[in-house]
VOMIKE-644309 format. One line per field, with one value per residue (C-alpha): residue in three letters; chain; x, y, z. Coordinates in Angstrom, 1 decimal. Example, Ala and Ser with C-alpha at 12.3 -4.5 7.8 and 13.67 -1.06 7.14 Angstrom:
// residues 2
res = ALA, SER
chain = A, A
east = 12.3, 13.7
north = -4.5, -1.1
up = 7.8, 7.1
END
This chain:
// residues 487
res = UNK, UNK, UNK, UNK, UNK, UNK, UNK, UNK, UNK, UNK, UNK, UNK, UNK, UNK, UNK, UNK, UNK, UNK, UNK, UNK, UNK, UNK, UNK, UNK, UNK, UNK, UNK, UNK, UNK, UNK, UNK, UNK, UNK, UNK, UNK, UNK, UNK, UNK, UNK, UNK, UNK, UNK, UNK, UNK, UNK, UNK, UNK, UNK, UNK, UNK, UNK, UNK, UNK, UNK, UNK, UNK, UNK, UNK, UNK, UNK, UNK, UNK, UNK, UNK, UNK, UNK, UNK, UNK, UNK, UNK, UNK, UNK, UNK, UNK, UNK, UNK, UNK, UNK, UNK, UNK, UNK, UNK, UNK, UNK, UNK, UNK, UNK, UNK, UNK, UNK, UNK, UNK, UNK, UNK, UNK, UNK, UNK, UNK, UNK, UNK, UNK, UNK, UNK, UNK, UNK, UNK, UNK, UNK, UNK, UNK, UNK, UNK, UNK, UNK, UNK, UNK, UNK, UNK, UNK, UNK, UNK, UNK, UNK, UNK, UNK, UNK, UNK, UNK, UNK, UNK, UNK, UNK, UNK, UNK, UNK, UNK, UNK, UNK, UNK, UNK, UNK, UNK, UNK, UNK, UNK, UNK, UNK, UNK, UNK, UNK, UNK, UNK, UNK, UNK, UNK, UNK, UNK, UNK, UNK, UNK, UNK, UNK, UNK, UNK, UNK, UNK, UNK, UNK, UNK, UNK, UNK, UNK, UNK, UNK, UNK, UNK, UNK, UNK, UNK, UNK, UNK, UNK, UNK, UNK, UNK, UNK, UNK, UNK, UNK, UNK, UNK, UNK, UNK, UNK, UNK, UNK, UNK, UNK, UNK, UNK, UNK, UNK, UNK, UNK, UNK, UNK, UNK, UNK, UNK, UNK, UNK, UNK, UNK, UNK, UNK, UNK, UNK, UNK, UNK, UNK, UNK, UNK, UNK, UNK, UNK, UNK, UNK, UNK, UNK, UNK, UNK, UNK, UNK, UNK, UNK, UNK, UNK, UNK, UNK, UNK, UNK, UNK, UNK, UNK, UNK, UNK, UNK, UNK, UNK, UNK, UNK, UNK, UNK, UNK, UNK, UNK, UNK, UNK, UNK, UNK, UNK, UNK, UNK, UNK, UNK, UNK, UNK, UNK, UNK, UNK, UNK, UNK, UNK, UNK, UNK, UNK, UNK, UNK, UNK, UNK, UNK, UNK, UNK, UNK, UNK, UNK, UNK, UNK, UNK, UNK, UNK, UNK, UNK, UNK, UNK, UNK, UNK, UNK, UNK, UNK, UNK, UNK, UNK, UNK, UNK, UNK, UNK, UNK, UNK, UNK, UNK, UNK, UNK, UNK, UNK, UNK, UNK, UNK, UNK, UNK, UNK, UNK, UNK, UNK, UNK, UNK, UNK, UNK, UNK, UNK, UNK, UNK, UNK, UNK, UNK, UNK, UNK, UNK, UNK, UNK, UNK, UNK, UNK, UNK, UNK, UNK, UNK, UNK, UNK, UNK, UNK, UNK, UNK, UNK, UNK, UNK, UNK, UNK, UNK, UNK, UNK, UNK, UNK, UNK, UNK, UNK, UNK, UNK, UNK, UNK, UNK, UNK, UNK, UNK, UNK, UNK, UNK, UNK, UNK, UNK, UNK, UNK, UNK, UNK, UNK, UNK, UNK, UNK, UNK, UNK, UNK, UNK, UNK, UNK, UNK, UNK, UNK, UNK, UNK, UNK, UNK, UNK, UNK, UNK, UNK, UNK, UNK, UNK, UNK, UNK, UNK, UNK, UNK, UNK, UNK, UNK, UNK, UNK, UNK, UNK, UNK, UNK, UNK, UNK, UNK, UNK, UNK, UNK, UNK, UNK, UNK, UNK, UNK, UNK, UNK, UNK, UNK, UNK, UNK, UNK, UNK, UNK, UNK, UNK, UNK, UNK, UNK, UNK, UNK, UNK, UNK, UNK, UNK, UNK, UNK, UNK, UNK, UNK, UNK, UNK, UNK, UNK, UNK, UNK, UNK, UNK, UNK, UNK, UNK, UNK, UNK, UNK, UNK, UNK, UNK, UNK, UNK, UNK, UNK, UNK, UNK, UNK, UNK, UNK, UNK, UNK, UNK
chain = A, A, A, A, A, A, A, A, A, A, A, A, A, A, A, A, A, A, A, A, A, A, A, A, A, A, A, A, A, A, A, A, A, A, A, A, A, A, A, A, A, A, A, A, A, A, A, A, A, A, A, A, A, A, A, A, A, A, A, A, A, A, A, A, A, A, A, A, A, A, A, A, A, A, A, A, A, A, A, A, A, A, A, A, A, A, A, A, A, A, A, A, A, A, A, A, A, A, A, A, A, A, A, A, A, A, A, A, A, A, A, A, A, A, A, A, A, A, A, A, A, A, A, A, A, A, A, A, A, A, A, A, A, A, A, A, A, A, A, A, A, A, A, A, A, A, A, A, A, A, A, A, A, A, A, A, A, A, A, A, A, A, A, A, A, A, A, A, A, A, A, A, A, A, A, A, A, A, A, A, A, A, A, A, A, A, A, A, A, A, A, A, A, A, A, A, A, A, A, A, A, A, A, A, A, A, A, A, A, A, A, A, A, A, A, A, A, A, A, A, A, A, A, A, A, A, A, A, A, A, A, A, A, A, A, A, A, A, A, A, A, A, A, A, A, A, A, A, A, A, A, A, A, A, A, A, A, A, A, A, A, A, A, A, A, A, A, A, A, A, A, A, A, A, A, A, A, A, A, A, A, A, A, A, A, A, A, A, A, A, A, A, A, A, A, A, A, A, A, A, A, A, A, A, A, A, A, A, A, A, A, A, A, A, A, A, A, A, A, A, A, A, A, A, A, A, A, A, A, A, A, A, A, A, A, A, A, A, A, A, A, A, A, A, A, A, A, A, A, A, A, A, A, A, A, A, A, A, A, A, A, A, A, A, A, A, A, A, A, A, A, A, A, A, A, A, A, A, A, A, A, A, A, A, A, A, A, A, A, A, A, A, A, A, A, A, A, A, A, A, A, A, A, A, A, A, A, A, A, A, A, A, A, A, A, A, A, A, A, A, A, A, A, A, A, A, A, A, A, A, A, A, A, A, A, A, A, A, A, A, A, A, A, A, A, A, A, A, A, A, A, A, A, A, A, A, A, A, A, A, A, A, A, A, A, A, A, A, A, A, A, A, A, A, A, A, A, A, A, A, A, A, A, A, A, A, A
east = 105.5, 103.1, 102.2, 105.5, 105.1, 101.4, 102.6, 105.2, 104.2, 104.1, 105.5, 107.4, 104.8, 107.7, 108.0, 107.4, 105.1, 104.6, 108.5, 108.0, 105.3, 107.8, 109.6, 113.0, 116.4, 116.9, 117.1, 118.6, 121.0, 122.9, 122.2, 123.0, 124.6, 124.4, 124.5, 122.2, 122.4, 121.3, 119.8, 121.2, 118.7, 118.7, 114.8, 112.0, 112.8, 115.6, 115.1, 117.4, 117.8, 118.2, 119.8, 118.3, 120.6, 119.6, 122.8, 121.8, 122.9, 119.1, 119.1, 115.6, 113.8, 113.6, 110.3, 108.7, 105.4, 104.6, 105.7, 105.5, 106.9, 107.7, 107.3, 111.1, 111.3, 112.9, 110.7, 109.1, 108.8, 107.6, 108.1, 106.3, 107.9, 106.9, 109.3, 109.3, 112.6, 113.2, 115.6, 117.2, 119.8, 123.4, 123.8, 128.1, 128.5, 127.2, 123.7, 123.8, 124.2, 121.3, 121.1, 118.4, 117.2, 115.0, 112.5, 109.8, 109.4, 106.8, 104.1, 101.9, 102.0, 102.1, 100.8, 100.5, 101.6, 100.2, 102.0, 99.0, 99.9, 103.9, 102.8, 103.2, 99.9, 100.5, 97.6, 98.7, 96.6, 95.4, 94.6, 95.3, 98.2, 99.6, 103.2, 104.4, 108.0, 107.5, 110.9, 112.3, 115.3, 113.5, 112.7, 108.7, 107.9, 104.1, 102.0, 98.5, 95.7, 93.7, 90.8, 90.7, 87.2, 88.5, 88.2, 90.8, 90.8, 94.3, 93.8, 97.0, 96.0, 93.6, 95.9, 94.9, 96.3, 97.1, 96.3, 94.7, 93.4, 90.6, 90.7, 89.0, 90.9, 89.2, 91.3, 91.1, 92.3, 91.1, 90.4, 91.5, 89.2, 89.6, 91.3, 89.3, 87.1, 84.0, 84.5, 83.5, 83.6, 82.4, 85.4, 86.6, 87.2, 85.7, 86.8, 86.9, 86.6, 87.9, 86.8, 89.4, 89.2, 89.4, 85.7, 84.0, 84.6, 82.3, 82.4, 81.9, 82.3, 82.7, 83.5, 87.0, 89.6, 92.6, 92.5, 96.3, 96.1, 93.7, 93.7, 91.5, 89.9, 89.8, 86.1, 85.8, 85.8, 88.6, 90.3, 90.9, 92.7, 92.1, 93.8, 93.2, 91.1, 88.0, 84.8, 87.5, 88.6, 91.4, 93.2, 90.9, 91.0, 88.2, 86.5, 84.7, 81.9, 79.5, 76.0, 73.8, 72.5, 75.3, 75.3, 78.3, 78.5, 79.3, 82.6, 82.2, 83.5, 80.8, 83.6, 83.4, 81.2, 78.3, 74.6, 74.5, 73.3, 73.5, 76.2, 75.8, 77.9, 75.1, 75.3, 79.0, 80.0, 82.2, 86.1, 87.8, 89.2, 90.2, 94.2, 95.4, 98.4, 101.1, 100.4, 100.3, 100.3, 99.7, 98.7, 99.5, 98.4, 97.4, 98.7, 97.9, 100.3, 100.4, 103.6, 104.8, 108.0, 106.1, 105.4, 102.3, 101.4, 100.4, 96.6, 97.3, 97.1, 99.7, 99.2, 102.1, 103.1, 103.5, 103.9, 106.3, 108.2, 106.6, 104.5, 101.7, 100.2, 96.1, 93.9, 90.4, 87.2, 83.7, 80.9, 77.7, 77.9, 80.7, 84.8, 86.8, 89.6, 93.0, 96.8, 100.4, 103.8, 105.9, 109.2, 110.9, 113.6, 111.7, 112.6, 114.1, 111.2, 107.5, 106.3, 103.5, 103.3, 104.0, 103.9, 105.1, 107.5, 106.2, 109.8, 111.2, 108.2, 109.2, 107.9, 109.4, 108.1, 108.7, 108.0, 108.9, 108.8, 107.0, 105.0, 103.5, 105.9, 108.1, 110.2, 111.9, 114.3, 113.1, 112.4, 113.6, 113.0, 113.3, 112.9, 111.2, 113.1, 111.5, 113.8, 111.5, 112.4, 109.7, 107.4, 106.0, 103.2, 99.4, 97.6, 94.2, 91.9, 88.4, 85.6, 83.4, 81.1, 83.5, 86.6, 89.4, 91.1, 94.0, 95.2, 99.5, 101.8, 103.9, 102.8, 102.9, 104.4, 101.4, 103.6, 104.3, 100.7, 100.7, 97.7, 100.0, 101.5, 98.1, 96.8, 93.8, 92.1, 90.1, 88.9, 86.2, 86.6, 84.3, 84.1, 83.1, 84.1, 87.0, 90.4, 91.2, 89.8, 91.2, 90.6, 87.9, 86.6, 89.9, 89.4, 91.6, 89.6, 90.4, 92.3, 90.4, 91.7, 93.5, 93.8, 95.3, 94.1, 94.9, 97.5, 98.8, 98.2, 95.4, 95.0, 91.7, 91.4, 88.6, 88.1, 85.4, 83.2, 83.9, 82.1, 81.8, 84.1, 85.8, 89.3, 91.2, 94.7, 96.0, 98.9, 100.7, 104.1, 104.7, 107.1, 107.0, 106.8, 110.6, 111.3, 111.7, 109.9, 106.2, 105.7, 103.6, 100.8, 97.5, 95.3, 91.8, 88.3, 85.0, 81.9, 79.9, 81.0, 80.2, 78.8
north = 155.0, 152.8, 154.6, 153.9, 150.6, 150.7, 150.2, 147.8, 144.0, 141.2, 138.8, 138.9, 138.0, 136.4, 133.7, 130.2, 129.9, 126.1, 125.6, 126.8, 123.8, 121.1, 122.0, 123.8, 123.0, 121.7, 124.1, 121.6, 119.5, 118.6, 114.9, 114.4, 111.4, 110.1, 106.4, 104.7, 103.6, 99.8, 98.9, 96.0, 92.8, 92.2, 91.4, 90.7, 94.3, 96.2, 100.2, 102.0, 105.2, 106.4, 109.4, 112.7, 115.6, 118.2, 120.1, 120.6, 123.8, 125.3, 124.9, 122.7, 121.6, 117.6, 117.7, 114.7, 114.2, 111.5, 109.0, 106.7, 103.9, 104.7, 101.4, 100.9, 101.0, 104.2, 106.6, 109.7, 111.5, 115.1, 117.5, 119.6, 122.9, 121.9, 120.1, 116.5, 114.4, 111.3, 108.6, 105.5, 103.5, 104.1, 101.6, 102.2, 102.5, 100.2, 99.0, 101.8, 104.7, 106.7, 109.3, 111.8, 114.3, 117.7, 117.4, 119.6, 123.0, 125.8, 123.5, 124.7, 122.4, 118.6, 116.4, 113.3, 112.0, 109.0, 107.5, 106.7, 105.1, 106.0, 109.7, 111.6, 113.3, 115.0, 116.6, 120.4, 123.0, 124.2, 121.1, 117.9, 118.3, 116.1, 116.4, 116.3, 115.7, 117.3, 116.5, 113.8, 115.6, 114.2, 117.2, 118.4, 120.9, 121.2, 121.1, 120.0, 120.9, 118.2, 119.4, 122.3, 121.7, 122.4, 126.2, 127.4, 129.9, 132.0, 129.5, 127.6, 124.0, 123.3, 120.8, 118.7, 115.2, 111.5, 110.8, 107.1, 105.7, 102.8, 100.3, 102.8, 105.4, 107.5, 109.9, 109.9, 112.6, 114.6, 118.2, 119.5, 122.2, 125.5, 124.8, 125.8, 128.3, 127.5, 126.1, 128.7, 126.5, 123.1, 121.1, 121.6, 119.0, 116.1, 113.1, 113.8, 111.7, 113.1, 111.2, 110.3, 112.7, 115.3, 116.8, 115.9, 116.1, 114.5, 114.8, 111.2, 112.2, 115.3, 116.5, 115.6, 118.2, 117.4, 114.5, 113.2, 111.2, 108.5, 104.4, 103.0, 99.7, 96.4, 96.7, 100.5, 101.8, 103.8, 104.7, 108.1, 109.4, 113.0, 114.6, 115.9, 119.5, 121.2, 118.5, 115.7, 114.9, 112.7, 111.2, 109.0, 106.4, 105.8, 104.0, 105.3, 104.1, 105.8, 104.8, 103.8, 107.4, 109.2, 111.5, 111.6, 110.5, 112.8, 112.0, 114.6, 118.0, 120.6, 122.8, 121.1, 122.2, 119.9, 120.8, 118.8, 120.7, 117.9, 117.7, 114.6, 111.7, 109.7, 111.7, 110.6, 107.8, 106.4, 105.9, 102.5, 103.7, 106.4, 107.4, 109.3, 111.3, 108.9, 106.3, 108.0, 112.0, 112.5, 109.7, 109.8, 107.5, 104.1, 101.0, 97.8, 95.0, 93.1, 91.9, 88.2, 89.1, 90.4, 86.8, 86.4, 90.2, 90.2, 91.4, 93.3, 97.3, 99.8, 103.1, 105.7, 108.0, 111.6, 112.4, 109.8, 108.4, 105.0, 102.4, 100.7, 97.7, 97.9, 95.2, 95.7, 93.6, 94.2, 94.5, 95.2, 98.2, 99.2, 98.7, 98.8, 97.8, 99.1, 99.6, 97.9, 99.7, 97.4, 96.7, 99.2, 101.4, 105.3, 107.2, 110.7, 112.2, 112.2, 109.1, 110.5, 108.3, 104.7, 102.4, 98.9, 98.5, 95.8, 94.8, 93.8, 93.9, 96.0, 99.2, 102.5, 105.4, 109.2, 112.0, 115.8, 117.7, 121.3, 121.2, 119.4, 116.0, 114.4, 113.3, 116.9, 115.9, 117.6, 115.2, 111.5, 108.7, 105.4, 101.1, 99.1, 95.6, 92.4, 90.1, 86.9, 86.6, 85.6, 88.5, 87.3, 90.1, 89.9, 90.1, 90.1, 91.5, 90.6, 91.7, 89.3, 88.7, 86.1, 88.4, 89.4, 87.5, 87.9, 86.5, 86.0, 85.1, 83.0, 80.4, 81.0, 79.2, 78.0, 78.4, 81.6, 83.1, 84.5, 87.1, 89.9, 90.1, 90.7, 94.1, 95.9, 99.1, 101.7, 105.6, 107.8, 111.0, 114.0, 115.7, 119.1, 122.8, 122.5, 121.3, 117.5, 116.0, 114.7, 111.1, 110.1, 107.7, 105.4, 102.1, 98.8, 95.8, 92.5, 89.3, 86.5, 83.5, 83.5, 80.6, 79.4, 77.6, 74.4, 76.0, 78.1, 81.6, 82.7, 84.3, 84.5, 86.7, 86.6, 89.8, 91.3, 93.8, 94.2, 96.7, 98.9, 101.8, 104.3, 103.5, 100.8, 99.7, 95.9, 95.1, 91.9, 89.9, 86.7, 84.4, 82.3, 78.5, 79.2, 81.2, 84.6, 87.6, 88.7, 92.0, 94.6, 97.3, 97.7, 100.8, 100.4, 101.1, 98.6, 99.8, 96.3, 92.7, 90.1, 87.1
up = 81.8, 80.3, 77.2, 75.7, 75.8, 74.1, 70.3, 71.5, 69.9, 72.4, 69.9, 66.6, 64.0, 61.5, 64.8, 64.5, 67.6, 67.4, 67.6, 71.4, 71.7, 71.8, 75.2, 75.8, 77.1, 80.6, 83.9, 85.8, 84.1, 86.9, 88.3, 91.7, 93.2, 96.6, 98.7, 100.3, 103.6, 103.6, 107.3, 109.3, 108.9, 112.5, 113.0, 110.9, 109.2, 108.0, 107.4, 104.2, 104.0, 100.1, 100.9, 99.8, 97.9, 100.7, 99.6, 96.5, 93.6, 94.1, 97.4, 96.5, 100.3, 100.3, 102.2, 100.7, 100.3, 97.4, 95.5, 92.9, 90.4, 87.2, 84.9, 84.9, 88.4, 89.2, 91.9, 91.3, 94.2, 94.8, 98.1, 99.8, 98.3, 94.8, 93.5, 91.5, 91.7, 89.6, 91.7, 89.8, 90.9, 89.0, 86.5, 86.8, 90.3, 93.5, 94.3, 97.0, 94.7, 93.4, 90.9, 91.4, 89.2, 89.9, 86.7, 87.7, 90.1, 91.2, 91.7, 94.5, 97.6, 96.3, 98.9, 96.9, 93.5, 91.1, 87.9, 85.5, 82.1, 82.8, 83.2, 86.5, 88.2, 91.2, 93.6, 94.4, 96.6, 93.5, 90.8, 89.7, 87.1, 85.1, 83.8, 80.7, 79.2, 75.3, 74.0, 76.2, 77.6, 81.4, 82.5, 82.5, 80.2, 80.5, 83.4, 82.2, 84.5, 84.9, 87.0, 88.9, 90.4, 94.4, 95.2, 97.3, 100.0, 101.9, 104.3, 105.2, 106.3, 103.5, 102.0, 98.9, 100.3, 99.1, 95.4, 94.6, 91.4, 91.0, 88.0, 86.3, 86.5, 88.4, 91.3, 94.9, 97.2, 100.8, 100.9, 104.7, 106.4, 107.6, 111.0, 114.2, 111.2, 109.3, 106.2, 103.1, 100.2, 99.4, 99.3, 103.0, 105.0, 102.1, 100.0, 96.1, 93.7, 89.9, 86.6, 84.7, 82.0, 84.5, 83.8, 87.0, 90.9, 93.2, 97.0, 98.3, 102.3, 104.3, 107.9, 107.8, 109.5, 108.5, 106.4, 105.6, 103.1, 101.3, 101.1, 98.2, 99.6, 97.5, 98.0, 97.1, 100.7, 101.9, 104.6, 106.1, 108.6, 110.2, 113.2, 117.2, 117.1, 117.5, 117.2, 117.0, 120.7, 119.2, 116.0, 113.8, 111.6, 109.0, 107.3, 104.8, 102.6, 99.7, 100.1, 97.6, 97.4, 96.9, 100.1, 101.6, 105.4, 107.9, 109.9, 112.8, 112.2, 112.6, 110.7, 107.6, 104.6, 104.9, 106.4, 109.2, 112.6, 115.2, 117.2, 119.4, 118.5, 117.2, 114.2, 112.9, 111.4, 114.3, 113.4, 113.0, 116.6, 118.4, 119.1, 121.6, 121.2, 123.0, 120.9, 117.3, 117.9, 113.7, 111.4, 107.6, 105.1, 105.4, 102.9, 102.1, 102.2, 98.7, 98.8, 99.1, 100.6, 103.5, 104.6, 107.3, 106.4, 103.3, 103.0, 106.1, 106.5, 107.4, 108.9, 108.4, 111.0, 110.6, 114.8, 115.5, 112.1, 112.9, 111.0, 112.4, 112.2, 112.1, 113.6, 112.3, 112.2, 110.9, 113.2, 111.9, 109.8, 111.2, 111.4, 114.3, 116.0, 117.0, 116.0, 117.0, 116.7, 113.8, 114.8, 113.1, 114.1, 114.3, 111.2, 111.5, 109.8, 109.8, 107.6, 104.7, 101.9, 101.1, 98.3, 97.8, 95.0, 92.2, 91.4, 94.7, 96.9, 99.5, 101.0, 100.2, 102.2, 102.2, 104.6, 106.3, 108.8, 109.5, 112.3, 115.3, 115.0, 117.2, 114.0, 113.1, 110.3, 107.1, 105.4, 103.7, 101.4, 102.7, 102.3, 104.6, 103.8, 105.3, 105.4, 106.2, 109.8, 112.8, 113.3, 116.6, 116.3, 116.3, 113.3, 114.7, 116.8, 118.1, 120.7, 121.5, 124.4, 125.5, 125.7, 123.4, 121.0, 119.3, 116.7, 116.3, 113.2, 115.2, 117.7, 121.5, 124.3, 127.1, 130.2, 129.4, 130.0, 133.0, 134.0, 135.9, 132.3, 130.4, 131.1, 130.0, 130.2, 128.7, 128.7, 127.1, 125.5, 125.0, 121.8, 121.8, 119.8, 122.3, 120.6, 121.7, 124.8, 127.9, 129.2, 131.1, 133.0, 132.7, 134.6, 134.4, 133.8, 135.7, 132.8, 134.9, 132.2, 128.8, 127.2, 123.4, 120.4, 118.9, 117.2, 119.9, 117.5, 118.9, 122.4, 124.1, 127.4, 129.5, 130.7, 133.3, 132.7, 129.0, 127.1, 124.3, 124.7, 122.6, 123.6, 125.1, 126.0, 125.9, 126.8, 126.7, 127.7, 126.6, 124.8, 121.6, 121.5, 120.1, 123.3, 121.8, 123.9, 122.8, 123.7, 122.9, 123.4, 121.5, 121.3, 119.5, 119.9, 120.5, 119.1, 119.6, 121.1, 118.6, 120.1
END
């Protein structure tokens, strides 16, 4: 059978090769409209849903996973599946109707996606690719590969996820490990960092799990977070840092590719803190709040929620050499899907987020884009957290009212956790620890509780019920993690 195709030419010499260089007619020419669903503005935040085409002519999966701004303003935003979607508002229609438009396909797992000069670079299981439209029809014609430097394995969780970018130009993205299995090459379970030309990968930290995503600090630090399993007792938030030297910190997974043999805690880098699975059973990406239309939380940081839909709040301080602190719930209604990604518009300043569903979520809707809308009302939350010696204090955007302090309303108490090869950890030791005063500041923002035998410990609860100098209710719980007291 194949001998009579040996003498058979694989192209027609007399063809004009380079007119196949400058792309080819569209696959998908069909744009699809839908309406957004614009959230009431009944607190400090209003939730829209831009509406996905999940009924769509190539029955495409709208399991989102990253997105971006295109200098225009319209989003690109790819999905899980391998697809790459364009969304832009219809300039003939109503604010709430959106066109969207499937430009790319066949890309091998996106997890996170980056718009670089007004070109689109998504991170896949198998490169960094960045796509190119040859004849500007819209539709990608090229997928460059920009660096392929992360080996892959059959392995299924061994995601590529989150893509960042530095004023350089540099690229930032986590490389999950091999499960409850030994890592077998180099890039499992690490943070990468790709030169901008795409000719070199560097690992900057390693013994990560499952590392969902990446947040590129002002400062150059990041933040990571990595999930409940074996040698990680619970979720973890972290912060991570490249030392002078170059070798990459260890951040406790004895799985990971990485040559470190001790297993006792002392040779981690601690997290940020510790959840537990009630609180946040998955946590995505985290984001920084540079947006004046978010008021009192500007310069704050967000962390995304795959487990639960929800956005958090994080309260962190530095102590020593190290970060820690805890997380809030934001008052937000819980979104149908698992939260992934996030980015703050630059036109209108608000935060649009996208997500999915697969596995291990609480949020089981496939997936959704979405706009977190403040809409400038109080936010009667804390913004601040601090262990001292003294007690706790936290810090509030709004004012509290001093008769409403009352101890049987200010709860606190904490529990250890045992990491081991074993997947997760129970609680241990939990004890409640005796509010013996709390009293305000000058300004009546910041609360400071007196608490009895307070000590470093890796998790901790804090619960509060108060009201604001205006009357409204204050109420809220707080999960974080002391590592020292400041004095």
């Amino acid at each position: 059978f194949a001998d009579r195709w040996l003498d058979q030419p694989i192209l027609d010499a007399d063809r004009d090769l380079l007119a196949l260089t400058g792309g080819g007619p569209p696959r998908w020419p069909q744009k699809l409209e839908t309406q957004a669903v614009l959230g009431a503005a009944e607190g400090p935040f209003a939730a829209d849903v831009l509406t996905a085409p999940e009924s769509n002519p190539w029955l495409a999966q709208t399991r989102f996973t990253g997105l971006d701004f295109l200098p225009d303003g319209r989003i690109a935003v790819c999905s899980w599946d391998g697809d790459v979607w364009i969304v832009t508002p219809s300039a003939s229609h109503s604010a709430t109707s959106l066109t969207w438009q499937r430009i790319a396909s066949g890309l091998f797992q996106p997890l996170g996606l980056r718009i670089v000069q007004g070109q689109i670079h998504v991170i896949c299981r198998d490169q960094l690719a960045v796509l190119h439209d040859l004849n500007g029809d819209g539709e990608i014609d090229f997928y460059q590969c920009l660096n392929n430097d992360h080996q892959v394995t059959e392995h299924f969780h061994e995601f590529a996820m989150g893509l960042q970018t530095d004023a350089d130009g540099n690229f930032y993205y986590a490389k999950s490990g091999c499960h409850g299995k030994a890592a077998v090459v180099p890039h499992h379970g690490t943070l990468l960092r790709i030169s901008r030309d795409g000719a070199r990968t560097d690992i900057l930290a390693n013994g990560f799990r499952a590392a969902n995503g990446v947040c590129l600090n002002p400062d150059g630090s990041f933040f990571v977070t990595d999930q409940e399993g074996f040698w990680n007792p619970k979720n973890r938030i972290n912060w991570v840092t490249v030392p002078p030297s170059g070798r990459p910190n260890f951040y406790g997974n004895m799985l990971g590719y990485h040559d470190v043999t001790d297993t006792s805690d002392s040779a981690m880098v601690p997290p940020l803190c510790w959840i537990t699975n009630e609180f946040d059973r998955s946590p995505a990406e985290l984001v920084w709040v540079d947006s004046d239309r978010w008021g009192p939380l500007k310069g704050s940081l967000l962390n995304l929620s795959y487990g639960y839909g929800k956005v958090f709040l994080i309260l962190h301080e530095n102590v020593g050499s190290a970060m820690q602190g805890g997380m809030i719930e934001l008052p937000v209604p819980t979104f149908p899907t698992g939260v992934m990604r996030g980015r703050f518009q630059p036109g209108d300043g608000q935060l649009y987020l996208c997500g999915m569903f697969a596995w291990a979520g609480n949020a089981t809707h496939p997936g959704g884009l979405y706009r977190l809308r403040a809409t400038g009302q109080p936010l009667f939350l804390p913004v601040g957290l601090r262990a001292t010696k003294a007690g706790l204090k936290l810090s509030f955007t709004d004012p509290i009212d001093p008769a409403s302090l009352d101890l049987k309303r200010l709860s606190v108490r904490t529990w250890s956790l045992k990491r081991t090869a074993n997947y997760g950890s129970k609680h241990f030791d939990e004890q409640s620890l005796t509010v013996r005063d709390a009293r305000l500041s000058a300004d009546g923002k910041t609360l400071a509780l007196a608490v009895d035998d307070l000590r470093p410990t890796w998790c901790m609860e804090i619960k509060y019920a108060i009201r604001s100098a205006t009357g409204a209710v204050m109420q809220g719980t707080i999960h974080n993690t002391i590592h020292e007291l400041a004095d």
